[in-house]
C-alpha positions as CSV (number, residue, x, y, z in Angstrom):
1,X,0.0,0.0,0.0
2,X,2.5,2.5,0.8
3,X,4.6,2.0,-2.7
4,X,1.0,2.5,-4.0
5,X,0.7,5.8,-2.6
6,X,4.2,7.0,-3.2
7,X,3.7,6.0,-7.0
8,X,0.4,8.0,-6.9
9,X,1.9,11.0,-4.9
10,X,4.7,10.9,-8.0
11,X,2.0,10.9,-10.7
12,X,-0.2,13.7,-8.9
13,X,3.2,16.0,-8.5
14,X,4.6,15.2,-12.0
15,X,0.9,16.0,-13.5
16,X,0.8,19.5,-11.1
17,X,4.6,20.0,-12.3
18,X,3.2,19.8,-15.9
19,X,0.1,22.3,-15.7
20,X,2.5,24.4,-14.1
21,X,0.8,24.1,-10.5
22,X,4.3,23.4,-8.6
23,X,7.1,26.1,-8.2
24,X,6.9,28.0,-11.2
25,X,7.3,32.0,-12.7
26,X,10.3,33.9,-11.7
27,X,12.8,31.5,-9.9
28,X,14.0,34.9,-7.8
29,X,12.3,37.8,-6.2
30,X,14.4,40.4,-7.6
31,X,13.3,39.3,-10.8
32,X,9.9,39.0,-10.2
33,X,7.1,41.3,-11.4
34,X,3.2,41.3,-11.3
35,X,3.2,39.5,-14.8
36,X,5.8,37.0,-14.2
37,X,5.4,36.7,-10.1
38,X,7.3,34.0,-7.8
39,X,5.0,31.4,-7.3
40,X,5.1,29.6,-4.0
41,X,3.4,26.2,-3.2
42,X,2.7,25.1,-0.2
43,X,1.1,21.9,0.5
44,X,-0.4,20.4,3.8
45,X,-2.7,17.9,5.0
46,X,-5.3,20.3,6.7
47,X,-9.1,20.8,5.8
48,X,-9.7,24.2,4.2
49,X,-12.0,24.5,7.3
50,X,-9.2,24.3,9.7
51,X,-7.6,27.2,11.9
52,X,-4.4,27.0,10.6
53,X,-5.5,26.6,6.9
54,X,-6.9,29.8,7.6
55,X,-4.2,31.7,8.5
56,X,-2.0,30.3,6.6
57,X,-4.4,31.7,3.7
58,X,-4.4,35.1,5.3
59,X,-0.6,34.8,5.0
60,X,-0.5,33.9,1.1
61,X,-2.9,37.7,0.9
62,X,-0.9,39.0,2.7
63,X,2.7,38.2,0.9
64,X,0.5,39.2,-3.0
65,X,-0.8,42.2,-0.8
66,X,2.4,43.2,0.1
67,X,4.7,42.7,-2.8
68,X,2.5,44.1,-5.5
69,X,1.6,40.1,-6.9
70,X,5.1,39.7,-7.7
71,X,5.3,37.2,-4.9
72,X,2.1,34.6,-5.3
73,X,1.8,31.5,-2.5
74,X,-0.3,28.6,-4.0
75,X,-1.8,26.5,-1.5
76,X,-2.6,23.1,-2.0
77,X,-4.8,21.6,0.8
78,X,-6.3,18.1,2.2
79,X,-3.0,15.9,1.8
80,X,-3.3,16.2,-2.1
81,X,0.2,15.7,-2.3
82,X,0.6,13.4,0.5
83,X,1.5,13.1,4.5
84,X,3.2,15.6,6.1
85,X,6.6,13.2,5.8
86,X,6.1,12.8,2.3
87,X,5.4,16.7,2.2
88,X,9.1,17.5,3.8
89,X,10.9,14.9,1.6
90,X,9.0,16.7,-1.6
91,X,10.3,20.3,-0.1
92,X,13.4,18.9,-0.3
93,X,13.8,17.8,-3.0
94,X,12.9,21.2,-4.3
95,X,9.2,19.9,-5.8
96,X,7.5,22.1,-3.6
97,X,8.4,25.8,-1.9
98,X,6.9,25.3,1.4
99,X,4.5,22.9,3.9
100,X,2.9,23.0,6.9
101,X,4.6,19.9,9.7
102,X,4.2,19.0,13.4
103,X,7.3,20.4,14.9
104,X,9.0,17.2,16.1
105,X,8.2,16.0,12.6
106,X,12.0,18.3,11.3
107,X,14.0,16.1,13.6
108,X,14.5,14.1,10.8
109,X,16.5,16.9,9.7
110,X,17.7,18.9,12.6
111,X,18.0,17.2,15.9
112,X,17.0,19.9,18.5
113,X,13.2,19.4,16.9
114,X,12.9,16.5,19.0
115,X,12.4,18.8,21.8
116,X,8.9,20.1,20.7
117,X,7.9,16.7,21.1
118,X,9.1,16.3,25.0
119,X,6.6,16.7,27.9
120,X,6.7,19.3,29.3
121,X,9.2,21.9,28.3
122,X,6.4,24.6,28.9
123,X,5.0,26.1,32.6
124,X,1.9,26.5,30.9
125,X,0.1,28.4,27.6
126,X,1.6,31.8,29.0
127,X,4.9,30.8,28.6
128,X,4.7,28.8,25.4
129,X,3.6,32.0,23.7
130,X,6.1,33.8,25.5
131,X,9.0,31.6,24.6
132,X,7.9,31.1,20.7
133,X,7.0,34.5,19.9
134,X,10.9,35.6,21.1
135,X,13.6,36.7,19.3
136,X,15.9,33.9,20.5
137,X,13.2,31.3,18.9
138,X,12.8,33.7,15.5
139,X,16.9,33.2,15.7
140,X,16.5,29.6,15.8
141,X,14.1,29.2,13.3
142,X,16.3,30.9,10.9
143,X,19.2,29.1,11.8
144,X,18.2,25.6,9.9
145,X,19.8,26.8,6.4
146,X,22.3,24.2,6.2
147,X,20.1,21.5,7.1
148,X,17.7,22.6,3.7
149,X,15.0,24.4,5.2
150,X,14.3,27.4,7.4
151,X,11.0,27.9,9.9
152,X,8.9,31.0,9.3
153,X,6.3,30.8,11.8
154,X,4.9,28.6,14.4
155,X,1.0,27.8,15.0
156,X,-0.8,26.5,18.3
157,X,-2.0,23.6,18.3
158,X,-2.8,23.7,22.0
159,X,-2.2,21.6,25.2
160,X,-2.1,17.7,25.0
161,X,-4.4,15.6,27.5
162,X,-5.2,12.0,28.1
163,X,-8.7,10.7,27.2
164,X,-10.7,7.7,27.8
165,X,-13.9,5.8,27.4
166,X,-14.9,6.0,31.0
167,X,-11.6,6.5,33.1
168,X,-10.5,9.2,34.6
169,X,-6.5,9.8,34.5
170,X,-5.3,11.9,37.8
171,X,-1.8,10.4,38.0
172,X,0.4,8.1,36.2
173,X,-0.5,4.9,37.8
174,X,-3.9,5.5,36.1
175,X,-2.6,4.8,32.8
176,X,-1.0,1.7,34.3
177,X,-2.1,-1.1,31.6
178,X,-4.2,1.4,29.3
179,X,-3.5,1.4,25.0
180,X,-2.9,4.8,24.0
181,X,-3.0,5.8,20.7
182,X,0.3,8.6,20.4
183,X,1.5,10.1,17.3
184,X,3.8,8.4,15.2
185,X,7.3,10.1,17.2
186,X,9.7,8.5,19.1
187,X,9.5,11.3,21.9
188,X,5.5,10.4,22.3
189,X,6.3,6.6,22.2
190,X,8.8,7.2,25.2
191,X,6.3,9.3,26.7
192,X,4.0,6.7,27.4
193,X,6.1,4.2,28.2
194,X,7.7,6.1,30.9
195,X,3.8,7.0,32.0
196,X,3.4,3.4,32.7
197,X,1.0,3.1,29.8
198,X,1.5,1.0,26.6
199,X,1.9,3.2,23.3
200,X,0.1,2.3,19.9
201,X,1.2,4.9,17.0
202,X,-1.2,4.9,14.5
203,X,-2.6,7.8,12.4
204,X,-4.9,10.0,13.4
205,X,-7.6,8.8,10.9
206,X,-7.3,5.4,12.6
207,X,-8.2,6.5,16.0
208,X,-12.4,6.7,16.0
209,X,-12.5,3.1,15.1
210,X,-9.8,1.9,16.6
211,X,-11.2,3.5,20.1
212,X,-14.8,1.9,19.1
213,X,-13.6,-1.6,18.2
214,X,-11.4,-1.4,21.8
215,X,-8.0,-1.7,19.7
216,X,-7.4,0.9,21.8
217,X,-8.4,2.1,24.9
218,X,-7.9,5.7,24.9
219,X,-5.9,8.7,23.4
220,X,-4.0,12.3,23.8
221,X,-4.9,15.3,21.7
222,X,-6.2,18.9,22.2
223,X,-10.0,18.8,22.9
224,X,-11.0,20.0,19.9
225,X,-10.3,16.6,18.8
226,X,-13.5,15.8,20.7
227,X,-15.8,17.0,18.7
228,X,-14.2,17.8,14.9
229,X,-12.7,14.0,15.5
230,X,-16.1,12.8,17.0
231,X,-13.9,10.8,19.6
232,X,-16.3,12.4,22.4
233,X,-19.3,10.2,20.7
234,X,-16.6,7.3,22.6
235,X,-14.3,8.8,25.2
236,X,-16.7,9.7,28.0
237,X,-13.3,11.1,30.5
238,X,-11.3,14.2,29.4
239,X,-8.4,14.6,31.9
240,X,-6.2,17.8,31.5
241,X,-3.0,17.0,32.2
242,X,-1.6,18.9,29.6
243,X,1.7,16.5,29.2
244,X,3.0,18.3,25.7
245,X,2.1,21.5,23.6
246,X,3.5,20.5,20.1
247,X,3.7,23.3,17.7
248,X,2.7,23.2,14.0
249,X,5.5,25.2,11.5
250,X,5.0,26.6,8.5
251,X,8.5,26.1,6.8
252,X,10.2,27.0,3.4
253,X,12.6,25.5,1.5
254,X,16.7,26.6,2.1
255,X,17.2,27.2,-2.0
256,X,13.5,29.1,-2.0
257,X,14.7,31.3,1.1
258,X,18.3,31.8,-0.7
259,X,16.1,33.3,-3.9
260,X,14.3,35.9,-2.2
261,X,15.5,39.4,-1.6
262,X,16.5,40.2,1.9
263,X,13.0,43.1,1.7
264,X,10.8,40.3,0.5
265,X,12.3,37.8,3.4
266,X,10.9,40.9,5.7
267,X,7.5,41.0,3.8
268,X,7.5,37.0,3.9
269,X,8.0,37.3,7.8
270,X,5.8,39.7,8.8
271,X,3.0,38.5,7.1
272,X,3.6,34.7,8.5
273,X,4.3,36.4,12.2
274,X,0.5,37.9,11.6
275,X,-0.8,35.3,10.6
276,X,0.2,33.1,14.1
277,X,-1.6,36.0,16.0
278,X,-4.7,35.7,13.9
279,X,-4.8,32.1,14.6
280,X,-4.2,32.9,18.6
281,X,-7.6,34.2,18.5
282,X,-9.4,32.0,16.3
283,X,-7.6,29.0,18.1
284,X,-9.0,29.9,21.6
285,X,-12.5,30.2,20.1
286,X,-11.9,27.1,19.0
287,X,-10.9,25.9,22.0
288,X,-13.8,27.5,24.0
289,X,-16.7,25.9,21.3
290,X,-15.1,22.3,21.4
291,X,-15.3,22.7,25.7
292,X,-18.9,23.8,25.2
293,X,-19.7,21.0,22.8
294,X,-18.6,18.5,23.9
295,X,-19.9,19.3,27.6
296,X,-23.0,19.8,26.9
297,X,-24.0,17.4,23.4
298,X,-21.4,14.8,24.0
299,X,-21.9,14.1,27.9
300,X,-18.0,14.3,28.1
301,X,-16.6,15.0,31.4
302,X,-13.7,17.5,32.2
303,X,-11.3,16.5,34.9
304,X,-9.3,19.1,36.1
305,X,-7.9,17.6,38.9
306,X,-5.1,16.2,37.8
307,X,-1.3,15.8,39.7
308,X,0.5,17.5,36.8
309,X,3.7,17.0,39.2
310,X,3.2,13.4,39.3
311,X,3.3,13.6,35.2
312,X,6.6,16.2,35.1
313,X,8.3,13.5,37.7
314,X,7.4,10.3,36.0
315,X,8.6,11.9,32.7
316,X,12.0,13.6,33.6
317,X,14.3,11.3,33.4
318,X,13.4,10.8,29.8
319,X,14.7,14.7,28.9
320,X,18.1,14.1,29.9
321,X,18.1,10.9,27.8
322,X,17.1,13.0,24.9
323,X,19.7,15.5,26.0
324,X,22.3,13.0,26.1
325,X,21.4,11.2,23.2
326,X,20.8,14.0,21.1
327,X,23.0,17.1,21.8
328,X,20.6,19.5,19.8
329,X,18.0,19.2,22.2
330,X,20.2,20.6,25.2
331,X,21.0,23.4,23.1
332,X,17.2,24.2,21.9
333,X,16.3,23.5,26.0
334,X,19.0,26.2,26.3
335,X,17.6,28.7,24.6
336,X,14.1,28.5,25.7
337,X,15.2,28.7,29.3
338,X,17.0,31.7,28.2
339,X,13.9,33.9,27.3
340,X,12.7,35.7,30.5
């Protein structure tokens, strides 16, 4: 199956690459004009109906907006071009400009990305906002050249919790036994283990059946998953324990960034930067609906008393193996405990 869909991804970019859908126009901004614009494509696997489609859209309008349409971002939505994985290894390879990824996701190419993936690197929402929207993170962002791609802008995704059918999860020991569905990363994999619970990576299309059919016995997401994903039509038990806030990144390819003036690379900035604090707002109404949903039409129940201490101790030891194991990750720790 996956050769399948790697020879179908091949077709559906060589097709696009022929109508002129994929990087096409001026290869550099200096050159560019309104009649023969830069063309940027960015791919990702989101809905058109989801947040950070959105702004991402308000940040192609406002890059045309802003350059006079000599600088055009073509977005291409729903996974058309494949999984996020197969999104980075296409923006690589210099078929596409620029994708949307889950942070951990670019470890694969820079180390220190692991570190989005660890519990609890963040005191809370406050500070993750405070600590990504600093220079020292804009400096790091940048700083991934040599490794073929740079970051331009982060969006939230929000605060991870555990969730069940009918149990509550207060502590670690709760999980003690449990089947929980975690994203396909090796920092999520080691998280549960070291919770006590036993890890299943599968996708996240997988997860309402698996959880119905009792493949599985529970899951971690933001609670918006309750009610876009339906899961609170199964999981009963929302306990916010808020283990991980994993960043989405909207990034751009090294040769793409080397091609645009250092003017435009402002332009390209600001308007990505304004789109993140668009999304802020739309993501805490968001939020604040999927609470109120899935409270009041789903039955679920939101536990709020949970030992988040317990979590942070049960979980420690595995950041200094990351630390150890990958050197990147102390340095990226570094900096975010640098920010005051």
């Amino acid at each position: 199956m996956k050769k399948i869909a790697a020879i179908i991804t091949a077709l559906s970019i060589t097709a696009m690459s022929l109508s002129g859908c994929a990087q096409s126009g001026s290869s550099s901004s200096a050159a560019a004009t309104p009649e023969n614009p830069m063309i940027l494509t960015l791919a990702h696997g989101l809905s058109e109906t989801h947040t950070v489609h959105i702004a991402m859209t308000e940040f192609a309008e406002q890059v045309e907006e802003k350059t006079n349409g000599r600088i055009q971002v073509r977005i291409l939505p729903n996974g058309q071009l494949g999984s996020e994985n197969e999104n980075m290894e296409q923006l690589m390879a210099g078929v596409i400009s620029m994708t949307k990824v889950s942070a951990p996701g670019l470890a694969t190419y820079n180390e220190s990305y692991h570190t989005f993936g660890l519990p609890y690197i963040f005191d809370d929402t406050e500070n993750f906002y405070h600590v990504m929207d600093s220079q020292q993170m804009q400096d790091f962002f940048l700083s991934s050249e040599d490794d073929g791609f740079v970051t331009l802008t982060y969006y939230t995704s929000g605060a991870r919790s555990f969730y069940t059918k009918n149990k509550a999860i207060r502590t670690p020991d709760d999980l003690k036994g449990l089947k929980i569905r975690v994203q396909d990363m090796k920092s999520q994999t080691d998280m549960m283990q070291a919770l006590g619970g036993i890890p299943v990576a599968m996708s996240y299309g997988d997860v309402y059946t698996s959880l119905q059919t009792g493949i599985i016995d529970g899951t971690e997401n933001n609670e918006t998953a309750l009610t876009t994903g339906k899961h609170g039509e199964i999981c009963k038990v929302y306990s916010t324990d808020q283990h991980a806030m994993i960043p989405d990144v909207m990034v751009m390819s090294a040769k793409v960034w080397a091609n645009i003036s250092p003017e435009d690379r402002q332009i390209i900035l600001d308007a990505a930067h304004a789109s993140t604090e668009s999304h802020k707002i739309a993501w805490d109404a968001a939020i604040e609906e999927a609470i109120a949903d899935a409270s009041s039409q789903m039955n679920v129940e939101f536990v709020n008393d949970v030992d988040k201490e317990a979590f942070r101790q049960a979980t420690s030891g595995m950041i200094g193996e990351y630390c150890n194991q990958y050197p990147g990750v102390q340095t990226l720790l570094d900096i975010i405990d640098s920010v005051e």
